[in-house]
C-alpha positions, -999 to 999 in steps of 0.1 A, spaced: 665 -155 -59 704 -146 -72 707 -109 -83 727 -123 -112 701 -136 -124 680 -109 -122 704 -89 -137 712 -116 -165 673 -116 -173 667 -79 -177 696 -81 -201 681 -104 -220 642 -99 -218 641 -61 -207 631 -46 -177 593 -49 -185 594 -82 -189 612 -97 -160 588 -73 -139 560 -85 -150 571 -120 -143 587 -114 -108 551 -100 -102 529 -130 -113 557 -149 -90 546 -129 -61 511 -132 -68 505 -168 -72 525 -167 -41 502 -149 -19 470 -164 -37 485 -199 -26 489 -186 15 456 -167 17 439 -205 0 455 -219 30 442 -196 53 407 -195 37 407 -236 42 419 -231 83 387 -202 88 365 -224 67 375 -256 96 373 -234 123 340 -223 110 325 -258 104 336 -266 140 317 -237 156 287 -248 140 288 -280 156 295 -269 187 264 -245 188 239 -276 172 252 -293 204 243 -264 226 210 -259 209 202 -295 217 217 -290 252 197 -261 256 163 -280 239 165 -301 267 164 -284 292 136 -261 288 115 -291 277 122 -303 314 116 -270 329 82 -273 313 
């Protein structure tokens, strides 16, 4: 983002104003990474809980054998 128009928008609006706006900015920002980052855990998460109902079953299997 320019200065100038930073500067050219608290002219015009006021300091308040173009505060509050560079702050929504930011935090629409943010929300949109940490979404991203929610969706990759969320994968990671689903893929660990296959994994273990494919040890369990793994697993299942063997002691039934033992036996």
């Amino acid at each position: 983002m320019d200065a100038n128009i930073l500067m050219e928008g608290v002219q015009t609006l006021g300091f308040p104003i173009v505060m509050v706006l560079l702050m929504g900015w930011y935090i629409n920002k943010k929300d949109n990474g940490h979404k991203e980052e929610i969706d990759t855990l969320r994968e990671t998460i689903e893929n660990n809980t296959k994994v273990l109902l494919k040890l369990e079953s793994v697993m299942t299997i063997l002691i039934e054998r033992k036996e």
